[in-house]
Gaussian input, Z-matrix of N, CA and C with variables (Angstrom, degrees):
# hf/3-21g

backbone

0 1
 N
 C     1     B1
 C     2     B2     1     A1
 N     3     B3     2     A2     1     D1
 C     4     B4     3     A3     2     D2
 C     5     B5     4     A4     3     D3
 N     6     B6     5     A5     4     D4
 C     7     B7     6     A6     5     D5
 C     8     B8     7     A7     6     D6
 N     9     B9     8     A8     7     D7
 C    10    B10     9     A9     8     D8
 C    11    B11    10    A10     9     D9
 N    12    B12    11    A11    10    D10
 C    13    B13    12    A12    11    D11
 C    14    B14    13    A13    12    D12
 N    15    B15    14    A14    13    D13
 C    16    B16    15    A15    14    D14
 C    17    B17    16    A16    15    D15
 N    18    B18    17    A17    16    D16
 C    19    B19    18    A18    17    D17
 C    20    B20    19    A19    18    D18
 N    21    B21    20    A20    19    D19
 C    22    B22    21    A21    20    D20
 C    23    B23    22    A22    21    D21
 N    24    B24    23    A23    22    D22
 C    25    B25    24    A24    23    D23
 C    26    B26    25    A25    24    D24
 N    27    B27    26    A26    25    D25
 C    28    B28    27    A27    26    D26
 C    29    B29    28    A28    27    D27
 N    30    B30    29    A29    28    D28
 C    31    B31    30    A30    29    D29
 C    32    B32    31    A31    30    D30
 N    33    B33    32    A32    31    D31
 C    34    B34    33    A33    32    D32
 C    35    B35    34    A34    33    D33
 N    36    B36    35    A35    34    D34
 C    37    B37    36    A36    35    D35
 C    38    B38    37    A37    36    D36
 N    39    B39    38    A38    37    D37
 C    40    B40    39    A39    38    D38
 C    41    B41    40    A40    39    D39
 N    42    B42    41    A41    40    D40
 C    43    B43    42    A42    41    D41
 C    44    B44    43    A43    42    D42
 N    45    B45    44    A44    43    D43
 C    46    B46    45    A45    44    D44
 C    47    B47    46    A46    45    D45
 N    48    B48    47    A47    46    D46
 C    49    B49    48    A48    47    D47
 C    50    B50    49    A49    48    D48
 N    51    B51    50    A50    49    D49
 C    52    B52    51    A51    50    D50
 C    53    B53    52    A52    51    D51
 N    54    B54    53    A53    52    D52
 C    55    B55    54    A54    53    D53
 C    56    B56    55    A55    54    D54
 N    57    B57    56    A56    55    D55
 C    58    B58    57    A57    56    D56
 C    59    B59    58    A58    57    D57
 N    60    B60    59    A59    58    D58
 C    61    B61    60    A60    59    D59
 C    62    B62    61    A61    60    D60
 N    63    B63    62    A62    61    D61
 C    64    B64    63    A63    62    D62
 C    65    B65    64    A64    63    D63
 N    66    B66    65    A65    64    D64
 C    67    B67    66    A66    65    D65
 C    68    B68    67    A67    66    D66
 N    69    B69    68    A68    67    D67
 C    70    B70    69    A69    68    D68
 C    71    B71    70    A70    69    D69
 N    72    B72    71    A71    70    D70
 C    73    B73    72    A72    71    D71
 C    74    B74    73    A73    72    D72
 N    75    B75    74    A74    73    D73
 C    76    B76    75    A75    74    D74
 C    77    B77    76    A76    75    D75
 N    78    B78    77    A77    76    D76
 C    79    B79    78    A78    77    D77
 C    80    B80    79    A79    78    D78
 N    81    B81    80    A80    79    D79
 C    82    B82    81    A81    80    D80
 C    83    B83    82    A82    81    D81
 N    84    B84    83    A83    82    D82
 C    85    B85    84    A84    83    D83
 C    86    B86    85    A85    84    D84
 N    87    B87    86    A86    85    D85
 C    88    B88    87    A87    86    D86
 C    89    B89    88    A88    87    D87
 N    90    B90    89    A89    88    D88
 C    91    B91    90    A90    89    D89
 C    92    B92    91    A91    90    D90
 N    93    B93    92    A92    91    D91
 C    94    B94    93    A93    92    D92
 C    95    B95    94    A94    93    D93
 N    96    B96    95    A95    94    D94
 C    97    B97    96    A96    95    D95
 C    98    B98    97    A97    96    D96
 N    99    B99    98    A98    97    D97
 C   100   B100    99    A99    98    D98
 C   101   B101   100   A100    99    D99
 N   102   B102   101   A101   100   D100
 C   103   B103   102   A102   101   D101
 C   104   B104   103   A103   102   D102
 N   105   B105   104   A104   103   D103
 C   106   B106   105   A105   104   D104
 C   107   B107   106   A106   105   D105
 N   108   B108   107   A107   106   D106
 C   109   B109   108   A108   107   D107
 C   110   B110   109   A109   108   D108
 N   111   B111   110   A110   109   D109
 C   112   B112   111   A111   110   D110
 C   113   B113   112   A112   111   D111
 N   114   B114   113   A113   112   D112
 C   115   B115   114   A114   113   D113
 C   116   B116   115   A115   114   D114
 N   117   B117   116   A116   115   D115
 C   118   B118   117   A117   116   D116
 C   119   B119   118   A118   117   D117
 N   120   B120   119   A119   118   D118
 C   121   B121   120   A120   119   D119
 C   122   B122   121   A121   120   D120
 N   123   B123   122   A122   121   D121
 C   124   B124   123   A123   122   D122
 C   125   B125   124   A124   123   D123
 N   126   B126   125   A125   124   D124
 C   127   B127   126   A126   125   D125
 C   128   B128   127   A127   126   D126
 N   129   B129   128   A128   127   D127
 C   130   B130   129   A129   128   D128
 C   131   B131   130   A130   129   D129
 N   132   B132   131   A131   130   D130
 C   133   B133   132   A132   131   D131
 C   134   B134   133   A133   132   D132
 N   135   B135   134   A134   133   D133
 C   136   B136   135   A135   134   D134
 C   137   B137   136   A136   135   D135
 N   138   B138   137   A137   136   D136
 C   139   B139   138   A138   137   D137
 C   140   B140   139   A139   138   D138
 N   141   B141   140   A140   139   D139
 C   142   B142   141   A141   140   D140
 C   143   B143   142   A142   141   D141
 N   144   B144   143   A143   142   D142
 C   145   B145   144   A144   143   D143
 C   146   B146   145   A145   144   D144
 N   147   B147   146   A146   145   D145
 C   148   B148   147   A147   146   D146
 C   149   B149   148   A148   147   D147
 N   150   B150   149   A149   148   D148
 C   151   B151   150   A150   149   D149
 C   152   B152   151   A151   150   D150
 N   153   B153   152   A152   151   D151
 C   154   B154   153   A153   152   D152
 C   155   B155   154   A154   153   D153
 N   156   B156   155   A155   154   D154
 C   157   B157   156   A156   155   D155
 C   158   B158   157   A157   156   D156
 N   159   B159   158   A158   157   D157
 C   160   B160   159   A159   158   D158
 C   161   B161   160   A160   159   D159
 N   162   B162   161   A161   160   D160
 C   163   B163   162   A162   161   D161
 C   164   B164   163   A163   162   D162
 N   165   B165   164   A164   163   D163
 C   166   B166   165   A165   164   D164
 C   167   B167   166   A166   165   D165
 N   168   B168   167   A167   166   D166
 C   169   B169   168   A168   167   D167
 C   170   B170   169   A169   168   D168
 N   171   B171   170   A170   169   D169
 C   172   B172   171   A171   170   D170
 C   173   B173   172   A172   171   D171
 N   174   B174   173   A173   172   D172
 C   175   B175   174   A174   173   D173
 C   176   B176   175   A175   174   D174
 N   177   B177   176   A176   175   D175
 C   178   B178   177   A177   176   D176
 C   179   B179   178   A178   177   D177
 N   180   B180   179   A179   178   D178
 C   181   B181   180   A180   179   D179
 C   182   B182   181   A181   180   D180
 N   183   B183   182   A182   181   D181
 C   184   B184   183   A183   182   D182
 C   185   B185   184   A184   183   D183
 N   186   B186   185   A185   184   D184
 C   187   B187   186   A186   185   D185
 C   188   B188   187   A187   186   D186
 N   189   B189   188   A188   187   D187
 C   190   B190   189   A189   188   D188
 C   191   B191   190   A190   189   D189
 N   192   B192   191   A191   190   D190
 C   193   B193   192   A192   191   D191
 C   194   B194   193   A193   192   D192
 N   195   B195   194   A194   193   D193
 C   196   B196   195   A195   194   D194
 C   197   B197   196   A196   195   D195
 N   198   B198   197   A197   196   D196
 C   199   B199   198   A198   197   D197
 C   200   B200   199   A199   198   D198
 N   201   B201   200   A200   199   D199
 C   202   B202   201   A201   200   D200
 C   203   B203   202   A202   201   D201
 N   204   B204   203   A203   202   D202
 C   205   B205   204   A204   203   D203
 C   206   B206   205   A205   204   D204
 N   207   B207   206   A206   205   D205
 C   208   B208   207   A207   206   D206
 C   209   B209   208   A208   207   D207
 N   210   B210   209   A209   208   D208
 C   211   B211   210   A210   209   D209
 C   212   B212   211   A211   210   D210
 N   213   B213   212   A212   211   D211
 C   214   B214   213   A213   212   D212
 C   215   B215   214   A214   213   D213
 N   216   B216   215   A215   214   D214
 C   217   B217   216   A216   215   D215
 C   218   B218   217   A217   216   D216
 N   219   B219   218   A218   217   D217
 C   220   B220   219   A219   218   D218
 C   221   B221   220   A220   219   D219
 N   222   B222   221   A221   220   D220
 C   223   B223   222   A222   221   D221
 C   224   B224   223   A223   222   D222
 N   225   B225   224   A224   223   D223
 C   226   B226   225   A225   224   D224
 C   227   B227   226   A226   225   D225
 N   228   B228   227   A227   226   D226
 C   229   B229   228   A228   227   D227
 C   230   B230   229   A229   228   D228
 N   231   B231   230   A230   229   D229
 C   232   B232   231   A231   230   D230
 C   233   B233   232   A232   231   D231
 N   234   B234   233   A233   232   D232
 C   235   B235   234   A234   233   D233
 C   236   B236   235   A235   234   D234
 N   237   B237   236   A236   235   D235
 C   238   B238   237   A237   236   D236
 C   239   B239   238   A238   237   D237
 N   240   B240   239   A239   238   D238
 C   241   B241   240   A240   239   D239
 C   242   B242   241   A241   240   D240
 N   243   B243   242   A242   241   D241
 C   244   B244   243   A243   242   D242
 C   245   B245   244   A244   243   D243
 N   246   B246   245   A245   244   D244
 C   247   B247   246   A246   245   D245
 C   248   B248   247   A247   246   D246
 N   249   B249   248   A248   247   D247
 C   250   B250   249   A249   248   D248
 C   251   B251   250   A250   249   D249
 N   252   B252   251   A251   250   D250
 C   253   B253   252   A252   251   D251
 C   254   B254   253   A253   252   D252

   B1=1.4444
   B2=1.5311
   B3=1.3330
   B4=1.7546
   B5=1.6513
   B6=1.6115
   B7=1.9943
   B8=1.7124
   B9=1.3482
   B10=1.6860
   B11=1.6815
   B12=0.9120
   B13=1.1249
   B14=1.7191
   B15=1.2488
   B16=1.7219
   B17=1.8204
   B18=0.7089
   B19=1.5491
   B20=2.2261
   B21=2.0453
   B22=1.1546
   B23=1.8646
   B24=1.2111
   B25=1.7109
   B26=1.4818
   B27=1.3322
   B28=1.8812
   B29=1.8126
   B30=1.5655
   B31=1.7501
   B32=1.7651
   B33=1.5503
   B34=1.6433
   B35=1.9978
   B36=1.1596
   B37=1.5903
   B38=0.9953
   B39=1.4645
   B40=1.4825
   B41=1.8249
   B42=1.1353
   B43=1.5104
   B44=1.4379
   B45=1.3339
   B46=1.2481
   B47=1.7035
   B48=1.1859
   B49=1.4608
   B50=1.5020
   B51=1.5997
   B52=1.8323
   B53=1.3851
   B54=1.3438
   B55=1.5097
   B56=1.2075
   B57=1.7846
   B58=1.2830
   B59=1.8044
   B60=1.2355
   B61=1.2771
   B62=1.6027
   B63=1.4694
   B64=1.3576
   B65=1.7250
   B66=1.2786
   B67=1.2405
   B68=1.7023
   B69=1.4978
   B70=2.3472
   B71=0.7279
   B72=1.8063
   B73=1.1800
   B74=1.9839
   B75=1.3699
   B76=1.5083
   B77=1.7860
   B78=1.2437
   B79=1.6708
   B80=0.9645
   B81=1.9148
   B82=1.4823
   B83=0.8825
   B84=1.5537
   B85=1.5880
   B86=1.4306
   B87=1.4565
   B88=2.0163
   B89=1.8311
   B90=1.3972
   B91=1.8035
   B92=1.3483
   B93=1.4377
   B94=1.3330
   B95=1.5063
   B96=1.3435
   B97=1.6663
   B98=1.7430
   B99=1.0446
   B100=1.3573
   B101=1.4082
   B102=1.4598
   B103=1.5749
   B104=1.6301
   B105=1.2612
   B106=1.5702
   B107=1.4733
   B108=1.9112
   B109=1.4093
   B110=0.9362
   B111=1.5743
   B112=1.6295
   B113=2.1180
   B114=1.8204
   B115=1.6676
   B116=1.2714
   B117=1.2448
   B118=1.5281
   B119=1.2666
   B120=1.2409
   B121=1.5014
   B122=1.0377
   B123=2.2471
   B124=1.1160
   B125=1.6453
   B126=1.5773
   B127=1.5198
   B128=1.4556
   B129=1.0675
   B130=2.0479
   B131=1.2347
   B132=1.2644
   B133=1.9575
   B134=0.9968
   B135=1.7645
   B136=1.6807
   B137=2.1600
   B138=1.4127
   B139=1.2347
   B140=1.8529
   B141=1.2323
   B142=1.1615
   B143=1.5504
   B144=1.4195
   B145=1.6535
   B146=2.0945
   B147=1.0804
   B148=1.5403
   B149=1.4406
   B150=1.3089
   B151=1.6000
   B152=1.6858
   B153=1.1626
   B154=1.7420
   B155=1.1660
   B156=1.5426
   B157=1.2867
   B158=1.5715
   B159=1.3391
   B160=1.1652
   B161=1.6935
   B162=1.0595
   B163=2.2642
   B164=1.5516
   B165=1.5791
   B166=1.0375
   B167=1.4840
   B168=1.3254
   B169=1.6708
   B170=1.4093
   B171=1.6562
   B172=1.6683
   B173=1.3941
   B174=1.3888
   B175=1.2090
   B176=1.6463
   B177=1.2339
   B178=1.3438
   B179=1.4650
   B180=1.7052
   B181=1.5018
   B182=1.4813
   B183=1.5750
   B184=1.0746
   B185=1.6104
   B186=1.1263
   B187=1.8138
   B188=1.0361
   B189=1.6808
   B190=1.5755
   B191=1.4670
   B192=1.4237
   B193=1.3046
   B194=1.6024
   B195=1.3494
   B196=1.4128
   B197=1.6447
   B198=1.4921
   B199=1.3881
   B200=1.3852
   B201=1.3441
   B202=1.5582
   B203=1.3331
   B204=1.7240
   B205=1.2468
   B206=1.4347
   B207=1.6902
   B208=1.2326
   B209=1.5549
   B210=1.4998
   B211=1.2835
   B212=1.4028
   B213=1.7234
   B214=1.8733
   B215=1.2066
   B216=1.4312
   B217=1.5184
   B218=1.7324
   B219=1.0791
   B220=1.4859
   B221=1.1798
   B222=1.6481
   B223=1.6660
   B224=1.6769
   B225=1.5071
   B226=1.0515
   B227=2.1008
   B228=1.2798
   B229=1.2477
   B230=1.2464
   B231=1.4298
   B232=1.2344
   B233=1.4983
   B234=1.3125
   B235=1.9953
   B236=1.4880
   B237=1.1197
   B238=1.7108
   B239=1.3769
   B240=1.4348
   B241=1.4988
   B242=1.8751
   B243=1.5910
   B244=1.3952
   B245=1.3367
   B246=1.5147
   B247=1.3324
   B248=1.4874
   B249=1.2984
   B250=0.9070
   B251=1.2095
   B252=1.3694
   B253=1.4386
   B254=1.5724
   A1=110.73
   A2=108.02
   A3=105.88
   A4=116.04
   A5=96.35
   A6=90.30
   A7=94.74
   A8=113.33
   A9=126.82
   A10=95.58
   A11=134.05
   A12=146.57
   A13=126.89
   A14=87.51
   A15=102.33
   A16=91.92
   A17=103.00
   A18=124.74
   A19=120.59
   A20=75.87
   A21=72.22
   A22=139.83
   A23=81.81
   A24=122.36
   A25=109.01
   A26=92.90
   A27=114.23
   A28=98.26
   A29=106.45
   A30=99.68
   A31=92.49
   A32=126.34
   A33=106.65
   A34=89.17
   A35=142.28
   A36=143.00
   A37=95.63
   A38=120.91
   A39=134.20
   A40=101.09
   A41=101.47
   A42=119.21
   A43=120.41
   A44=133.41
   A45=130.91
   A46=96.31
   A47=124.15
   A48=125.48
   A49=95.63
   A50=109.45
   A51=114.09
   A52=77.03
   A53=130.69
   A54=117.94
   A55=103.07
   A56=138.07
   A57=126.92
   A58=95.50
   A59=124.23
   A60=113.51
   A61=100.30
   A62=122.86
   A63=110.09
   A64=107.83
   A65=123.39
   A66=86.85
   A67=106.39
   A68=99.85
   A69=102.68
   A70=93.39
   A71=96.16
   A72=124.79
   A73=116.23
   A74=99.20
   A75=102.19
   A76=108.59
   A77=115.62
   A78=119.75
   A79=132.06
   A80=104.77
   A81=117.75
   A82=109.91
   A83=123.24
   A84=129.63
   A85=112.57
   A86=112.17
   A87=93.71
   A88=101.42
   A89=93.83
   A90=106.41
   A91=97.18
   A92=135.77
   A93=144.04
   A94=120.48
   A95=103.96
   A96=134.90
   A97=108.86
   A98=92.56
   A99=101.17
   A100=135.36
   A101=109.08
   A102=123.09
   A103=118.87
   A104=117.80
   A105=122.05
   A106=109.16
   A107=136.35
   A108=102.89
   A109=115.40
   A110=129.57
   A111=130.85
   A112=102.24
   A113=68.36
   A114=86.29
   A115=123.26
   A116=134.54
   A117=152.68
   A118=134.28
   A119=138.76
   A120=123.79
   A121=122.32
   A122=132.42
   A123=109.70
   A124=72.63
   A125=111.69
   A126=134.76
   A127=107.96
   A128=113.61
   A129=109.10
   A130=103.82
   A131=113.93
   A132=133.80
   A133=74.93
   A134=108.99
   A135=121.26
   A136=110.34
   A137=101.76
   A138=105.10
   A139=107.80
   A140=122.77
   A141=115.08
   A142=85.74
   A143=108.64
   A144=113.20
   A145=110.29
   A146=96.67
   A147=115.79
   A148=103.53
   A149=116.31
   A150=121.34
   A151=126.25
   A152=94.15
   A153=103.47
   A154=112.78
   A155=104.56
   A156=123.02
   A157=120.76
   A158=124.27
   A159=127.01
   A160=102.05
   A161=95.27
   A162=87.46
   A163=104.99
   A164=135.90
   A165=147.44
   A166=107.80
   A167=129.24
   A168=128.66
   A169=109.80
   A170=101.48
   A171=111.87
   A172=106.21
   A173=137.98
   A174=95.65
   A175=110.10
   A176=139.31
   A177=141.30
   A178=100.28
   A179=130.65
   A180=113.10
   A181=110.49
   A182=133.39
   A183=124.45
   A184=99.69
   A185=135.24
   A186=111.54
   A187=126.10
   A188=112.53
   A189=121.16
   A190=120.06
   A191=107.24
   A192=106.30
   A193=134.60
   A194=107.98
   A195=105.11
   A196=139.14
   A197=96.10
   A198=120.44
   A199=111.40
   A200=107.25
   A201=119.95
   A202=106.08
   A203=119.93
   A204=119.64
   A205=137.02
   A206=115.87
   A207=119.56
   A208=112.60
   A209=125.01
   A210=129.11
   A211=113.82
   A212=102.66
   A213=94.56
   A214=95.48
   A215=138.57
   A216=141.37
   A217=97.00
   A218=124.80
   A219=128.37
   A220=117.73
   A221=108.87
   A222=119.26
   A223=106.71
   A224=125.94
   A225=144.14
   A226=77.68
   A227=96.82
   A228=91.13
   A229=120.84
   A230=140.89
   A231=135.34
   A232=140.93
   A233=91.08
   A234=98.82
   A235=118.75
   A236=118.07
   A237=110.90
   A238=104.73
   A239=111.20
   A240=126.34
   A241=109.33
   A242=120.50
   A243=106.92
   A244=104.31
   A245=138.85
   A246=133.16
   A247=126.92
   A248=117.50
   A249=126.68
   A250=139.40
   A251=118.26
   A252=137.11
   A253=110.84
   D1=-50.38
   D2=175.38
   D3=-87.83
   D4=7.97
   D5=-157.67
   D6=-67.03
   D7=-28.42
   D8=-151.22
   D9=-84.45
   D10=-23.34
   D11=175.36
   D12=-94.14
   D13=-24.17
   D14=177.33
   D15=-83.12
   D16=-69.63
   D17=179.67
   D18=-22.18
   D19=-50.78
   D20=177.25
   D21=-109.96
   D22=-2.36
   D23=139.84
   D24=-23.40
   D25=-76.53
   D26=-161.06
   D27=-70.42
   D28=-39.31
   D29=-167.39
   D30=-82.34
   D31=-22.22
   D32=-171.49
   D33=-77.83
   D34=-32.92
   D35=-179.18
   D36=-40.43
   D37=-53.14
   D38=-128.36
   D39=-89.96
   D40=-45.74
   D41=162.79
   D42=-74.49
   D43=-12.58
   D44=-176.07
   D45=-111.81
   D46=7.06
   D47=159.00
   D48=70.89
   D49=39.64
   D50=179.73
   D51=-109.46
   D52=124.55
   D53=158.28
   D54=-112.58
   D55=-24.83
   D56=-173.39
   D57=-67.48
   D58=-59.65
   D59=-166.55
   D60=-48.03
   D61=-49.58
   D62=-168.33
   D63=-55.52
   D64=-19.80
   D65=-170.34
   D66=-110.31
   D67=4.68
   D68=141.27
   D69=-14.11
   D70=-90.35
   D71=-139.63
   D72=-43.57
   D73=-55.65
   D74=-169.73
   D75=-60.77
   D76=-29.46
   D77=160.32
   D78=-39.84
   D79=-41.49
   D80=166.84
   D81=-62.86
   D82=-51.95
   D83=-178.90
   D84=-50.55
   D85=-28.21
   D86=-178.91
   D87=-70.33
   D88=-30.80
   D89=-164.12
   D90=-55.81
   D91=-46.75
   D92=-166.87
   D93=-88.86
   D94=-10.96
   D95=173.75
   D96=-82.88
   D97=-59.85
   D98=178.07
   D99=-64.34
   D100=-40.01
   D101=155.86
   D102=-77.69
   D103=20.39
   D104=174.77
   D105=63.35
   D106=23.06
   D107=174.47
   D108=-102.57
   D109=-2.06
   D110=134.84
   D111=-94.55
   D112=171.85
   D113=177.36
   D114=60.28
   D115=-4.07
   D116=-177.68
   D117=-119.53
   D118=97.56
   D119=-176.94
   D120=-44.39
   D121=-22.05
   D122=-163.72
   D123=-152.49
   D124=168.17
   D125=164.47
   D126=-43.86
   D127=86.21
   D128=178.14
   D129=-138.67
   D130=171.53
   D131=-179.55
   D132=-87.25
   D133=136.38
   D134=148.83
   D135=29.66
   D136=48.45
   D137=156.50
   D138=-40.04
   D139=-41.98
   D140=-133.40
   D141=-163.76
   D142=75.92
   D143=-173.22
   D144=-69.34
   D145=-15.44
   D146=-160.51
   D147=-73.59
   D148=-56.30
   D149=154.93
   D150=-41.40
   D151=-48.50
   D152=172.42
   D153=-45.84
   D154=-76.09
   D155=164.53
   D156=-22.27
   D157=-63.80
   D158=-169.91
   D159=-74.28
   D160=-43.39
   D161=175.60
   D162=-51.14
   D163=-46.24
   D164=166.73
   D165=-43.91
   D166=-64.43
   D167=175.96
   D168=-35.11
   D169=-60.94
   D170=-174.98
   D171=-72.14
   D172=-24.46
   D173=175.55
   D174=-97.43
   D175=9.04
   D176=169.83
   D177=-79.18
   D178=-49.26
   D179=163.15
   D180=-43.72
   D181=-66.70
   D182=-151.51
   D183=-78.54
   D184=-26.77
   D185=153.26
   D186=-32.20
   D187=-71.69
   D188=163.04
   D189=-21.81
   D190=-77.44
   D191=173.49
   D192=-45.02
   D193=-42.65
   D194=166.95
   D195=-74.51
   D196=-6.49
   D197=165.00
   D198=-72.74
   D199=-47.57
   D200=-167.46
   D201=-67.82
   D202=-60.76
   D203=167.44
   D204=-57.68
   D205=-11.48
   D206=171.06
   D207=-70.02
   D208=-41.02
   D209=-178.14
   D210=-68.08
   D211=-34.95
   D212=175.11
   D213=-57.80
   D214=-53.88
   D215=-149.33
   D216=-63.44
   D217=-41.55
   D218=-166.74
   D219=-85.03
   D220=-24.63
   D221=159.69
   D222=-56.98
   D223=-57.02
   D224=-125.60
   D225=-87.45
   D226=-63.95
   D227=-172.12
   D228=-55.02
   D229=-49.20
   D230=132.57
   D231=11.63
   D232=-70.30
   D233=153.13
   D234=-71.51
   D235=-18.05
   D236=-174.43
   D237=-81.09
   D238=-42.12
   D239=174.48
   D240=-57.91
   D241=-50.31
   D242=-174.87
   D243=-85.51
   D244=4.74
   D245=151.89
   D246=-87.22
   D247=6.47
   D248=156.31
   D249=-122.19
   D250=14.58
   D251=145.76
   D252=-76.00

């Protein structure tokens, strides 16, 4: 019920070059993973640790990544600024 919405959350971030919010979002998703109200037929601890897990992968890539891409961005601006002085 929330997977379609969690999901698409993270891919509109992901495309709008928000990556810290995208990877909120997927945090929430372990939070909501983990207490069974996605990925689970019923209210359980880590029904379904494998999902957790994987919201956890993706959002430690998309940290990475948005770390990584913030510094290109801060390089980039950097040079635009001493070429235009």
């Amino acid at each position: 019920m929330f997977t379609a919405a969690i999901w698409g959350a993270i891919l509109v971030y992901i495309i709008d070059n928000q990556l810290e919010k995208a990877v909120k979002v997927s945090f929430v998703a372990i939070i909501l993973s983990a207490i069974g109200l996605i990925h689970a037929p019923k209210l359980a601890i880590l029904y379904n640790y494998k999902s957790a897990l994987a919201y956890l992968i993706m959002g430690i890539i998309l940290w990475g990544f948005s770390i990584t891409l913030k510094d290109v961005e801060d390089e980039n601006e950097s040079l635009r600024n001493t070429m235009t002085d």
